[in-house]
PQR file with spaces between the fields and no chain letter, atoms N, CA, C, O and H, PARSE charges and radii, in Angstrom:
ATOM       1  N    UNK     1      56.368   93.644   67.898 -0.4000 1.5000
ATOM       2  CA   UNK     1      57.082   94.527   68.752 -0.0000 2.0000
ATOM       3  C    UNK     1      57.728   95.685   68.017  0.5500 1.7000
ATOM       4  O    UNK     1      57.785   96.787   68.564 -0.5500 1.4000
ATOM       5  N    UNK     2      58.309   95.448   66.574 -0.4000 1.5000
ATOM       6  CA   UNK     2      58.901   96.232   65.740 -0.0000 2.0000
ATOM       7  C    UNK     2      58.007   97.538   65.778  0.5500 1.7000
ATOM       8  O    UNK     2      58.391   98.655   66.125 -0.5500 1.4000
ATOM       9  H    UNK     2      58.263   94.553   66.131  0.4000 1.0000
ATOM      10  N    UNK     3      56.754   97.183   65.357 -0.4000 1.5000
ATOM      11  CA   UNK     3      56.139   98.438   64.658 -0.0000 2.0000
ATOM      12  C    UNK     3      55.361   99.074   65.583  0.5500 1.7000
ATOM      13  O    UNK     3      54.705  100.092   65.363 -0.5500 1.4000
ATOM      14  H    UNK     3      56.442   96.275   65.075  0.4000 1.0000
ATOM      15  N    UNK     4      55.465   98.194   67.117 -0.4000 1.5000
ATOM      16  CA   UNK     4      54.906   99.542   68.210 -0.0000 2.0000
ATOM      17  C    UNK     4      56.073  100.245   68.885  0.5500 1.7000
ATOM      18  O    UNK     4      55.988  101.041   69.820 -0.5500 1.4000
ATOM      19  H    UNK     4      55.998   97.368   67.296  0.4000 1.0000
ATOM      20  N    UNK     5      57.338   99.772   68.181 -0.4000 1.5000
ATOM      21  CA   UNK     5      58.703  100.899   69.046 -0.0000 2.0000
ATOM      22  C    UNK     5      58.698  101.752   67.858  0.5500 1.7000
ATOM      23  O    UNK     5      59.065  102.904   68.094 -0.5500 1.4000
ATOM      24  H    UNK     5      57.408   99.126   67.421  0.4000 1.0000
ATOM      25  N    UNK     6      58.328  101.458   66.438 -0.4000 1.5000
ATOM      26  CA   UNK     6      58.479  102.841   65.448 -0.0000 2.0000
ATOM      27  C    UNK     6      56.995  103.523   65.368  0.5500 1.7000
ATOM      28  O    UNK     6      56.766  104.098   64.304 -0.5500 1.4000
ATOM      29  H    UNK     6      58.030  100.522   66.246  0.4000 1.0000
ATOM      30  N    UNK     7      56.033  103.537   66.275 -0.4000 1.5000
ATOM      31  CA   UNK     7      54.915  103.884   65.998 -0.0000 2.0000
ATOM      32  C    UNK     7      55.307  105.404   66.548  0.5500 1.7000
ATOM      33  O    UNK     7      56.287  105.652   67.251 -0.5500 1.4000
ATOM      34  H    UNK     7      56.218  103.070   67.139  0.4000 1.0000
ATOM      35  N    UNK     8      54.328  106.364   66.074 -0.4000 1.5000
ATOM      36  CA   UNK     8      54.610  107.822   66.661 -0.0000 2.0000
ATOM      37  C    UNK     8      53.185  107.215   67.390  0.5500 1.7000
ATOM      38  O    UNK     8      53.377  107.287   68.603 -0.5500 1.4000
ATOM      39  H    UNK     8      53.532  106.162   65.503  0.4000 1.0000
ATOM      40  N    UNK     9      51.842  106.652   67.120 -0.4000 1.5000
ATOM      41  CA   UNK     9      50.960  106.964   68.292 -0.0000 2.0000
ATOM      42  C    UNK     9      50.330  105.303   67.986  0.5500 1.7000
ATOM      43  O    UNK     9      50.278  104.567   67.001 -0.5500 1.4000
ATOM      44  H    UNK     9      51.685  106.593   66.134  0.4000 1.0000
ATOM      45  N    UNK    10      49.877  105.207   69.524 -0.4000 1.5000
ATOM      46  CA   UNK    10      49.587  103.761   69.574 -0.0000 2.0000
ATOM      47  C    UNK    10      47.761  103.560   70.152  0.5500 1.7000
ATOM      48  O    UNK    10      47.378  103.741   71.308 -0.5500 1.4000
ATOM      49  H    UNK    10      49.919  105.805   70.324  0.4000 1.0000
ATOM      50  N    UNK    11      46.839  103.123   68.893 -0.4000 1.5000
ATOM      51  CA   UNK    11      45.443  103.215   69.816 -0.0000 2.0000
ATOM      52  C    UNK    11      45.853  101.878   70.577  0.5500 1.7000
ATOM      53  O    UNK    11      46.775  101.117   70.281 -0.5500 1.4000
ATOM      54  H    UNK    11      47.151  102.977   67.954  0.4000 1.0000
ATOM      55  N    UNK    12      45.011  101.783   71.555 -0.4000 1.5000
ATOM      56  CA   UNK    12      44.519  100.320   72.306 -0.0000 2.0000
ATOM      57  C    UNK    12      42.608  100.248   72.200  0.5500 1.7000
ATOM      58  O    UNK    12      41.828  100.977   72.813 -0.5500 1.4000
ATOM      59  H    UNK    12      44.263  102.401   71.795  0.4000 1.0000
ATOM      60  N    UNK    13      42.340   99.381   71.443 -0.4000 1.5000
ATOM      61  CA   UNK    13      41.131   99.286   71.198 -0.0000 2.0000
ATOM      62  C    UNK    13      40.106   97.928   72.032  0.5500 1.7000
ATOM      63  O    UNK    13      40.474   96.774   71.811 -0.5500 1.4000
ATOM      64  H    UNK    13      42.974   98.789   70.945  0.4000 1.0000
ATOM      65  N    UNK    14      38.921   98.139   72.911 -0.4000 1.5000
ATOM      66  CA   UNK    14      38.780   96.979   73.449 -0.0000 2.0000
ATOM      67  C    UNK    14      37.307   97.179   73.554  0.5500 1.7000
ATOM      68  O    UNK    14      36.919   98.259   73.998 -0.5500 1.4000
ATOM      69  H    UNK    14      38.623   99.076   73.090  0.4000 1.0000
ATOM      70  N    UNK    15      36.354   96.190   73.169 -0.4000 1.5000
ATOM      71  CA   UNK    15      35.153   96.074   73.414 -0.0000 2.0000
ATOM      72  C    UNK    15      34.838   95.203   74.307  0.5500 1.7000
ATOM      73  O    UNK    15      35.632   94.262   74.312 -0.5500 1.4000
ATOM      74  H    UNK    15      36.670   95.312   72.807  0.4000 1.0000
ATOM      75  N    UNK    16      33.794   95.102   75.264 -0.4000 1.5000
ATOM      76  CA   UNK    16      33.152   94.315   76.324 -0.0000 2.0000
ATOM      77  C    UNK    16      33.997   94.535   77.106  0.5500 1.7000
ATOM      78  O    UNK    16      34.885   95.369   76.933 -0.5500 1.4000
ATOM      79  H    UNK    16      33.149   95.866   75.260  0.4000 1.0000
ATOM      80  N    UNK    17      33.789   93.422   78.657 -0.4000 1.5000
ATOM      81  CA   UNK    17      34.025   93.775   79.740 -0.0000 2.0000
ATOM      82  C    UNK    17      35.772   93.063   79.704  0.5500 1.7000
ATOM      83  O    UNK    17      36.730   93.826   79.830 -0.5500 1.4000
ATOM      84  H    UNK    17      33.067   92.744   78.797  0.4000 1.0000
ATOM      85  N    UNK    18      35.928   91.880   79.559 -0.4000 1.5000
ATOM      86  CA   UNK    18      37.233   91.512   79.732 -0.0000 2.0000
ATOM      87  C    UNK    18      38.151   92.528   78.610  0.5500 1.7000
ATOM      88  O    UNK    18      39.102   93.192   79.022 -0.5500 1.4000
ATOM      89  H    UNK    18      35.151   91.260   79.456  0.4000 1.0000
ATOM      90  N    UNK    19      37.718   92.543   77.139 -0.4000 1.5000
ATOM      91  CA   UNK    19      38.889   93.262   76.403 -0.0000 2.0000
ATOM      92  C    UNK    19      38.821   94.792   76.567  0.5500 1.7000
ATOM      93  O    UNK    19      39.730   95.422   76.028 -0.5500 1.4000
ATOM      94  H    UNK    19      36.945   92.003   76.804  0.4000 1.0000
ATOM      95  N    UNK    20      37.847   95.498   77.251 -0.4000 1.5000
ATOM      96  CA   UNK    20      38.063   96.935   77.871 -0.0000 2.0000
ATOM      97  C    UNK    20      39.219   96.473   79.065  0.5500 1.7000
ATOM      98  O    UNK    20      40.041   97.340   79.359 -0.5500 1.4000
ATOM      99  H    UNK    20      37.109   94.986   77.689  0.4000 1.0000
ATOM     100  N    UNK    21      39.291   95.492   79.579 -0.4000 1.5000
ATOM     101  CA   UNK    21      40.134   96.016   80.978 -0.0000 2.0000
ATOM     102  C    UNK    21      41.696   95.614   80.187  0.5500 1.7000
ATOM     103  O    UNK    21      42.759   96.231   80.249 -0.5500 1.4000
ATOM     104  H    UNK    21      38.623   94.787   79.340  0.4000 1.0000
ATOM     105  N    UNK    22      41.430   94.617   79.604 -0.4000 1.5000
ATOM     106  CA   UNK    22      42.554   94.243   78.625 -0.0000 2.0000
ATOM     107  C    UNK    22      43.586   96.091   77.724  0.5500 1.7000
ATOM     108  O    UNK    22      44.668   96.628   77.963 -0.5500 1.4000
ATOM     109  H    UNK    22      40.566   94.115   79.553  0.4000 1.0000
ATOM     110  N    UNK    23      42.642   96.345   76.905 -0.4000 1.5000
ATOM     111  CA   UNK    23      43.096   97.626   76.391 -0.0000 2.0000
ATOM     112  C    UNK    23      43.652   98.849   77.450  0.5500 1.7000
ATOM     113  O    UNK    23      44.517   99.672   77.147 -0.5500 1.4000
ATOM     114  H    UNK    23      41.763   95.910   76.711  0.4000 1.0000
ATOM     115  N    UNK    24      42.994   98.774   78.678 -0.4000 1.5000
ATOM     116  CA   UNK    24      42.977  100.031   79.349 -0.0000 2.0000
ATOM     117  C    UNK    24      44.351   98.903   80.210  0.5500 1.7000
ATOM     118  O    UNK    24      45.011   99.742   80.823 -0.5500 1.4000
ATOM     119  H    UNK    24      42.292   98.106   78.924  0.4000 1.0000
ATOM     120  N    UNK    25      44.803   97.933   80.405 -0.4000 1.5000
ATOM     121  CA   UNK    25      46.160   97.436   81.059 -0.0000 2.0000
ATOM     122  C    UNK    25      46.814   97.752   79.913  0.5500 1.7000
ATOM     123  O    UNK    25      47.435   98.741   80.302 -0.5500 1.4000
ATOM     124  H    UNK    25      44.267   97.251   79.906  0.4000 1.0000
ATOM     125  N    UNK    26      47.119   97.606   78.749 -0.4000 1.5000
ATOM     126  CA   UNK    26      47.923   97.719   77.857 -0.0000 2.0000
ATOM     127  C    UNK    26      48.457   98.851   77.442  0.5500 1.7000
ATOM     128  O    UNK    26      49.653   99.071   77.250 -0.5500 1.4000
ATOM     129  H    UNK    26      46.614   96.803   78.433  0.4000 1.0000
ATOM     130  N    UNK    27      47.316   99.765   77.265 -0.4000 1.5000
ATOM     131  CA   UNK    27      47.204  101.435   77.702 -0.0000 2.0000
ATOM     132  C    UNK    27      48.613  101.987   78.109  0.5500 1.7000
ATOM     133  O    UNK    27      49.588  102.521   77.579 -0.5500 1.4000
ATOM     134  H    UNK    27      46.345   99.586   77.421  0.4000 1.0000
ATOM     135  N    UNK    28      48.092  101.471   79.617 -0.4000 1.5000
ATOM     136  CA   UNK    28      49.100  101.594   81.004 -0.0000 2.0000
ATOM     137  C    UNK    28      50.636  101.628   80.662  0.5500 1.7000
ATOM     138  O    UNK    28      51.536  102.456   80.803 -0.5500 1.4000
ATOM     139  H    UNK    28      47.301  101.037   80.047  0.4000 1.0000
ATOM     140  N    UNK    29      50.538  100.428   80.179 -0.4000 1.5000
ATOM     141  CA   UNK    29      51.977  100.226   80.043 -0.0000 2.0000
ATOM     142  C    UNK    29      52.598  100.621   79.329  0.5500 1.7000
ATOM     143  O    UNK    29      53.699  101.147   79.488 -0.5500 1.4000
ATOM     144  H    UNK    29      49.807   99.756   80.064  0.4000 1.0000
ATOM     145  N    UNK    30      51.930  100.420   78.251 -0.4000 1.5000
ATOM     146  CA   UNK    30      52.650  101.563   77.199 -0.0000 2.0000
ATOM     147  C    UNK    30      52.967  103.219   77.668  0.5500 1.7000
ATOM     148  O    UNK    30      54.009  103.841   77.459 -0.5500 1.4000
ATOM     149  H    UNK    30      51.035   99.993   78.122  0.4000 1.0000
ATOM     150  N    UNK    31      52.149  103.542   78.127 -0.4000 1.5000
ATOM     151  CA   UNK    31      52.591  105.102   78.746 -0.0000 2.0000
ATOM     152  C    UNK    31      53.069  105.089   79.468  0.5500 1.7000
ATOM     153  O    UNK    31      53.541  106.202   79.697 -0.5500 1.4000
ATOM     154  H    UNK    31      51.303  103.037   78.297  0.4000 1.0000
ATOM     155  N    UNK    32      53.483  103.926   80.587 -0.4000 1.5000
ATOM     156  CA   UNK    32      54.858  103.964   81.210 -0.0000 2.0000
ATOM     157  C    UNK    32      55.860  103.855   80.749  0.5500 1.7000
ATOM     158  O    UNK    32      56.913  104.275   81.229 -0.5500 1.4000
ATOM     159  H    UNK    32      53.100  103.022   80.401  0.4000 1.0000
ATOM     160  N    UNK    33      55.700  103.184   79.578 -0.4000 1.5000
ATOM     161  CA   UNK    33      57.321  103.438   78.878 -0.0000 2.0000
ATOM     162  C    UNK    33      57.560  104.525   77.904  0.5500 1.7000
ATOM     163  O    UNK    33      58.342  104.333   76.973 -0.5500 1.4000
ATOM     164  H    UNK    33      54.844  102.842   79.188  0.4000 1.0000
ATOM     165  N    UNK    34      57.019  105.521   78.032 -0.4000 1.5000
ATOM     166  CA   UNK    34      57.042  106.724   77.550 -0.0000 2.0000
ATOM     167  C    UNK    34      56.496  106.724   75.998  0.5500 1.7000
ATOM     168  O    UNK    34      57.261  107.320   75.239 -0.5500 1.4000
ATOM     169  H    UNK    34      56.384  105.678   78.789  0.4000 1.0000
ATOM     170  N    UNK    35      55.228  106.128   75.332 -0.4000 1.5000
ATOM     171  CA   UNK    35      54.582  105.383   74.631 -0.0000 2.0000
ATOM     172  C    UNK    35      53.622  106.862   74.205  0.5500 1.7000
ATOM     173  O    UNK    35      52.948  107.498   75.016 -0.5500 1.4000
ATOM     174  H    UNK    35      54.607  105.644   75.948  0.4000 1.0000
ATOM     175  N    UNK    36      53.788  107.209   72.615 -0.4000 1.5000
ATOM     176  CA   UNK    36      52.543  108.461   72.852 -0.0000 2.0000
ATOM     177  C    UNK    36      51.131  107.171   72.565  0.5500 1.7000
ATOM     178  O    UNK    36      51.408  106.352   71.689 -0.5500 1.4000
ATOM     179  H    UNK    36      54.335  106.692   71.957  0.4000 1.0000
ATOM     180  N    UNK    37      49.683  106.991   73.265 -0.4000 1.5000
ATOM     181  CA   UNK    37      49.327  105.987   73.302 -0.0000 2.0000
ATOM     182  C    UNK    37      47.672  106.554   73.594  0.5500 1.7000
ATOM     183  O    UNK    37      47.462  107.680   74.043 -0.5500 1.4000
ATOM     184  H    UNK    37      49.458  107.656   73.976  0.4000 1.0000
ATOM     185  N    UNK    38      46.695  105.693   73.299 -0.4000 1.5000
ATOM     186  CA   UNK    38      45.307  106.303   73.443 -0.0000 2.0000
ATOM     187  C    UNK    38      45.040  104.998   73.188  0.5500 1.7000
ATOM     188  O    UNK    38      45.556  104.059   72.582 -0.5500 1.4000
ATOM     189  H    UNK    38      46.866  104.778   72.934  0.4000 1.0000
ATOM     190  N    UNK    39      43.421  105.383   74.274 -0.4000 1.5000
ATOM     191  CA   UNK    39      42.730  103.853   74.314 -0.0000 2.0000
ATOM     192  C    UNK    39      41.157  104.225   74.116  0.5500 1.7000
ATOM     193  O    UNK    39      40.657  105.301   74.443 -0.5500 1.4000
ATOM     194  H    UNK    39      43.001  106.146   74.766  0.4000 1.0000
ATOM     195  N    UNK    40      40.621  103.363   73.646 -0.4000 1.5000
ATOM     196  CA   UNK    40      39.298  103.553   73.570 -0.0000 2.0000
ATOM     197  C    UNK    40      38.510  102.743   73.668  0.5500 1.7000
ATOM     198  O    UNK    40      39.196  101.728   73.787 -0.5500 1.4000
ATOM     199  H    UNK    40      41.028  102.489   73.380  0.4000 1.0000
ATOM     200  N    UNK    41      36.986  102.302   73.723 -0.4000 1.5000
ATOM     201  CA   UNK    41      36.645  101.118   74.673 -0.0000 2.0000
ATOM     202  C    UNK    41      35.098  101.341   73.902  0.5500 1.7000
ATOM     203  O    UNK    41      34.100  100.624   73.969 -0.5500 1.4000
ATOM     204  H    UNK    41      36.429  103.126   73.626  0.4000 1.0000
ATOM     205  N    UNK    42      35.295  102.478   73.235 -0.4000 1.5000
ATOM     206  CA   UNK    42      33.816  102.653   72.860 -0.0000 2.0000
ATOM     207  C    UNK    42      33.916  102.623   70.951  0.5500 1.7000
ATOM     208  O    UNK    42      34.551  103.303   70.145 -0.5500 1.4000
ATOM     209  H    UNK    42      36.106  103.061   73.180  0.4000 1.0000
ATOM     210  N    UNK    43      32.764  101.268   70.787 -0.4000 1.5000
ATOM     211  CA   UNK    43      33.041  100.887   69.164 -0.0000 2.0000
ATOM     212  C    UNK    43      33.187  101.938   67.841  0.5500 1.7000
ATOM     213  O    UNK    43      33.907  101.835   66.848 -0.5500 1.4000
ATOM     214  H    UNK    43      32.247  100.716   71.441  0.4000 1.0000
ATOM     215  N    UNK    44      32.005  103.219   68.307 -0.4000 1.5000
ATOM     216  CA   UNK    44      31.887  104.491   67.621 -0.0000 2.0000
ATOM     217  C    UNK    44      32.927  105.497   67.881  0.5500 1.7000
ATOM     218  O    UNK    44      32.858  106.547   67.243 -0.5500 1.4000
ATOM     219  H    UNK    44      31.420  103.303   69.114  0.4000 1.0000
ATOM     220  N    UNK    45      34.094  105.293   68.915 -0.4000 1.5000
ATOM     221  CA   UNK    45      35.025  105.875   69.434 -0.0000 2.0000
ATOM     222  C    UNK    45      36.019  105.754   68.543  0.5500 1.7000
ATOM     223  O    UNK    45      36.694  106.682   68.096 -0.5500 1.4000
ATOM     224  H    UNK    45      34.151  104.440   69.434  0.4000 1.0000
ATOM     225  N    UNK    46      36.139  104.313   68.212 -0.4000 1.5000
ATOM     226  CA   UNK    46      37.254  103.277   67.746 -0.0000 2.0000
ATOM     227  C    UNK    46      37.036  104.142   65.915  0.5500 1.7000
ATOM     228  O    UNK    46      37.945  104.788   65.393 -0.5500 1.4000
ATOM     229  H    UNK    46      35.591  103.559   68.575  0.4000 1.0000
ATOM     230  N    UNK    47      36.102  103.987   65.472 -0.4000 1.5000
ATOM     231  CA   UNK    47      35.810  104.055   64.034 -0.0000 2.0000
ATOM     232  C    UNK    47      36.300  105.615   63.862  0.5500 1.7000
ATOM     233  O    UNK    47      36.933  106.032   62.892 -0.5500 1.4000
ATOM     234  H    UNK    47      35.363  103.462   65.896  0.4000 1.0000
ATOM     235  N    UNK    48      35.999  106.175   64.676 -0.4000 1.5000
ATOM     236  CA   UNK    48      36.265  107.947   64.895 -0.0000 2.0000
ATOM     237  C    UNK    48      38.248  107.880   64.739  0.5500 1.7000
ATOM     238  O    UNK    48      38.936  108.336   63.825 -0.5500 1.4000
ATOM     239  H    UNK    48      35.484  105.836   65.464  0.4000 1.0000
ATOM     240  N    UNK    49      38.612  107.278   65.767 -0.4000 1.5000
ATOM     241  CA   UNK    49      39.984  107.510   66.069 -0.0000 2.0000
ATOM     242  C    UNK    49      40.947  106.846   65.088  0.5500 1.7000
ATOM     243  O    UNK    49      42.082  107.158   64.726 -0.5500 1.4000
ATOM     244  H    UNK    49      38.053  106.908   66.509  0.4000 1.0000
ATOM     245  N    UNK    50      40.031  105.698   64.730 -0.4000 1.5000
ATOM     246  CA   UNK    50      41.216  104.954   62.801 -0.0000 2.0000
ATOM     247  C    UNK    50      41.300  105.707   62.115  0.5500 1.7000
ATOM     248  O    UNK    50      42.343  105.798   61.467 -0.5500 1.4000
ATOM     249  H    UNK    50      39.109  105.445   65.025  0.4000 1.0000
ATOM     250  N    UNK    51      40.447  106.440   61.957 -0.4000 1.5000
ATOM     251  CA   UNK    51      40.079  107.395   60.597 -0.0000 2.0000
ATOM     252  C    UNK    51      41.128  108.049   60.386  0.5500 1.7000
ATOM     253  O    UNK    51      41.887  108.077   59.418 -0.5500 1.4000
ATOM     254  H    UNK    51      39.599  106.366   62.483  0.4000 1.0000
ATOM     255  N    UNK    52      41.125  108.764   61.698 -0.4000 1.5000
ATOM     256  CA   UNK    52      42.426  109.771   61.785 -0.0000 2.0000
ATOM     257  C    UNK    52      43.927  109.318   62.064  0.5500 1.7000
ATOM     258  O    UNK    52      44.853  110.107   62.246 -0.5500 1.4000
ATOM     259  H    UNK    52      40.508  108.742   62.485  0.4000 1.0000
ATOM     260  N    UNK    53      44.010  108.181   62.069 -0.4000 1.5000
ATOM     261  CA   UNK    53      45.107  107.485   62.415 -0.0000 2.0000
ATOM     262  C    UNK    53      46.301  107.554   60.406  0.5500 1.7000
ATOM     263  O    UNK    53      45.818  107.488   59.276 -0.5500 1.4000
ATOM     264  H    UNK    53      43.257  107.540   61.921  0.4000 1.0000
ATOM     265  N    UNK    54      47.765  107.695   60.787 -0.4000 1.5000
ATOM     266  CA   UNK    54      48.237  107.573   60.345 -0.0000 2.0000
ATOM     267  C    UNK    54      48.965  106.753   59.539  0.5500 1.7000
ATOM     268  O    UNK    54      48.721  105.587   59.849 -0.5500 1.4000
ATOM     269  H    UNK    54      48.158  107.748   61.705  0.4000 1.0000
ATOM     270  N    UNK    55      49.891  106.841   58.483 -0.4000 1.5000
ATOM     271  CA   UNK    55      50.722  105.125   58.209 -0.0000 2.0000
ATOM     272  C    UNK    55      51.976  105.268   59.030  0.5500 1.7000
ATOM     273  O    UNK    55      52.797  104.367   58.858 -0.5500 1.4000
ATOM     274  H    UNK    55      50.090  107.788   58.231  0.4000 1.0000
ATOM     275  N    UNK    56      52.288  106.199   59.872 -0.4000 1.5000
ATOM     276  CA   UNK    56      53.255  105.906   61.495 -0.0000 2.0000
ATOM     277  C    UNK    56      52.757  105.504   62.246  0.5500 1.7000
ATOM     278  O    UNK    56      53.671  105.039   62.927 -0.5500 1.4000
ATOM     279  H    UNK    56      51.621  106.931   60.012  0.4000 1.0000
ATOM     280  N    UNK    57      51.094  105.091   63.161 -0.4000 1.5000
ATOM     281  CA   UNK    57      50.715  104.851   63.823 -0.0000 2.0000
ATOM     282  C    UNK    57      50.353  102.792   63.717  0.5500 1.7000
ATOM     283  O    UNK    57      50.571  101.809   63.009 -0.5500 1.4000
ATOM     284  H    UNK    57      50.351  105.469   62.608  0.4000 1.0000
ATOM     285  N    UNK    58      49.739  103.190   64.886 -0.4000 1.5000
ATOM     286  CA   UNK    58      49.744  101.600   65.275 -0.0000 2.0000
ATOM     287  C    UNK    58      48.434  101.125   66.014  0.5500 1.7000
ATOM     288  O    UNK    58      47.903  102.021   66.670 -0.5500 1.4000
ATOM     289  H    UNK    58      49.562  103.989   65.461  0.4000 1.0000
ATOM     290  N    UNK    59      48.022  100.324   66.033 -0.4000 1.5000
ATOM     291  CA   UNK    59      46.963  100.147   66.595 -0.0000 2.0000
ATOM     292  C    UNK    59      46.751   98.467   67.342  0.5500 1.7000
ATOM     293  O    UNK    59      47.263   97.561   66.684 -0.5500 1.4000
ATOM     294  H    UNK    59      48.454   99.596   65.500  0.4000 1.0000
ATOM     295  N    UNK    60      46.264   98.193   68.231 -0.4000 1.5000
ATOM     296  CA   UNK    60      46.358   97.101   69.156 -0.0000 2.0000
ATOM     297  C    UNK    60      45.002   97.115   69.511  0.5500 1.7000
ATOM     298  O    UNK    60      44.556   97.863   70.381 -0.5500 1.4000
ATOM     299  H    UNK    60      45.849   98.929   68.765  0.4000 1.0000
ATOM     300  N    UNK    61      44.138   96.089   68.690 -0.4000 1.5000
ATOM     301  CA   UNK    61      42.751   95.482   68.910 -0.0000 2.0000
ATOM     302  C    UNK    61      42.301   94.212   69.348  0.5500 1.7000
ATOM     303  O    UNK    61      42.496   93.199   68.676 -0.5500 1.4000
ATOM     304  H    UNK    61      44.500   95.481   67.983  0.4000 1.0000
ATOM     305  N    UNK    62      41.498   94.207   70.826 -0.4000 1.5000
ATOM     306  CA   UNK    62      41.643   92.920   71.740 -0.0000 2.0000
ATOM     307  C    UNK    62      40.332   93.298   71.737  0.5500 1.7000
ATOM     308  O    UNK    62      39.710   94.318   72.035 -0.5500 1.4000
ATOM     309  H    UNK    62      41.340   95.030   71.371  0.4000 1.0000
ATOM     310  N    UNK    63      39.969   91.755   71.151 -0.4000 1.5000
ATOM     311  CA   UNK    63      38.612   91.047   71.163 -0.0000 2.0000
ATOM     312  C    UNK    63      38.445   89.881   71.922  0.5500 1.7000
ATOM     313  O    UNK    63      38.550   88.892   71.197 -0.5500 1.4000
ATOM     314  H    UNK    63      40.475   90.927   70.909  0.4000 1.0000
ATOM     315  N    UNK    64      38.202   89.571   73.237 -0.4000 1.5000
ATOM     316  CA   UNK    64      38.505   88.134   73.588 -0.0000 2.0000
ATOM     317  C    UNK    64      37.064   87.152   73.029  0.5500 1.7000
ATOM     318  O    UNK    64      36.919   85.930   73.048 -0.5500 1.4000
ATOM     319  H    UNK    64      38.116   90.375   73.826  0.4000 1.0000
ATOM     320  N    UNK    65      36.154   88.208   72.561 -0.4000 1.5000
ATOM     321  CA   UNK    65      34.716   87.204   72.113 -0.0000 2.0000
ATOM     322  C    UNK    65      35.128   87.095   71.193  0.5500 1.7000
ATOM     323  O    UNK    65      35.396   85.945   70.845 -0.5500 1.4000
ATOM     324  H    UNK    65      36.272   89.201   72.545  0.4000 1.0000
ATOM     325  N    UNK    66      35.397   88.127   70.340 -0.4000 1.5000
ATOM     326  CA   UNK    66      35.241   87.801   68.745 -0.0000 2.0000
ATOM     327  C    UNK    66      34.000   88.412   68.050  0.5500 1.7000
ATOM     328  O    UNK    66      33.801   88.120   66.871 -0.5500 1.4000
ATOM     329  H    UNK    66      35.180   89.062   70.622  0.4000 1.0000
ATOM     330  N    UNK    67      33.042   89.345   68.786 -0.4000 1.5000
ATOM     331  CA   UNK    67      31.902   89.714   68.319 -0.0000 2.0000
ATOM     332  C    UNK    67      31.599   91.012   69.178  0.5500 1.7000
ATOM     333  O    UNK    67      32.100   91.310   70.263 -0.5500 1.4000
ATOM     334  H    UNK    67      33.204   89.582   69.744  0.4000 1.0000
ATOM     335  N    UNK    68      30.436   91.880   68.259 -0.4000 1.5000
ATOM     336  CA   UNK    68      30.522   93.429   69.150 -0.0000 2.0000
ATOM     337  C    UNK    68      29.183   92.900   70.193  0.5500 1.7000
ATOM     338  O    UNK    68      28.584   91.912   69.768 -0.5500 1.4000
ATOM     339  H    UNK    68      30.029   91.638   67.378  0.4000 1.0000
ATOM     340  N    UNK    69      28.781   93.380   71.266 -0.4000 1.5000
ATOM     341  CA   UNK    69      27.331   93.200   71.868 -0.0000 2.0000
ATOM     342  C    UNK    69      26.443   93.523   70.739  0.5500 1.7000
ATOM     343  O    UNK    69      26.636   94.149   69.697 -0.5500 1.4000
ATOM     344  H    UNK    69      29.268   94.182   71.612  0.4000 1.0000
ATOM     345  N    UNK    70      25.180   92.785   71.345 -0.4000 1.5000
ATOM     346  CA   UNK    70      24.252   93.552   70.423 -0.0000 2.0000
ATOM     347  C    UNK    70      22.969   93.479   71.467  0.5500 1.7000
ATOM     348  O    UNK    70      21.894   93.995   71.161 -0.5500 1.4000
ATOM     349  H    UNK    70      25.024   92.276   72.192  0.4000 1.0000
C-alpha cells in the first residue's frame, strides 16, 4: 500500500481474459482516488511502458494463470 500512495504513476498490467478485467477494475479505482495511473492489457504494450517507467513509479501485475497465451 506504501509504495502505491508514494508512486507518481501507477501501470496496471493484465494478460488474458480474467487478469485484463482484473487490471482494467484496478485501473478504475485507482483513478478514482485521484491516482496518476495507466493500464495495459497488451504483453508488447507492457514491455513498451516498463521501459519508460521510473524509480517513483509503481507497477501492479495480475496474472491469474501464471503463463502468457500462446
Amino acid at each position: 500500500g506504501e509504495i502505491l500512495n508514494r508512486a507518481a504513476r501507477i501501470d496496471c498490467y493484465g494478460t488474458g481474459q480474467t487478469s485484463h478485467f482484473m487490471a482494467q477494475d484496478l485501473h478504475a479505482r485507482l483513478f478514482r482516488l485521484g491516482a496518476a495511473t495507466t493500464v495495459f492489457t497488451d504483453v508488447y504494450l507492457q514491455l513498451v511502458a516498463a521501459a519508460a517507467l521510473g524509480p517513483q513509479d509503481a507497477v501492479v501485475a495480475i496474472s491469474y494463470v501464471g503463463r502468457l497465451p500462446t
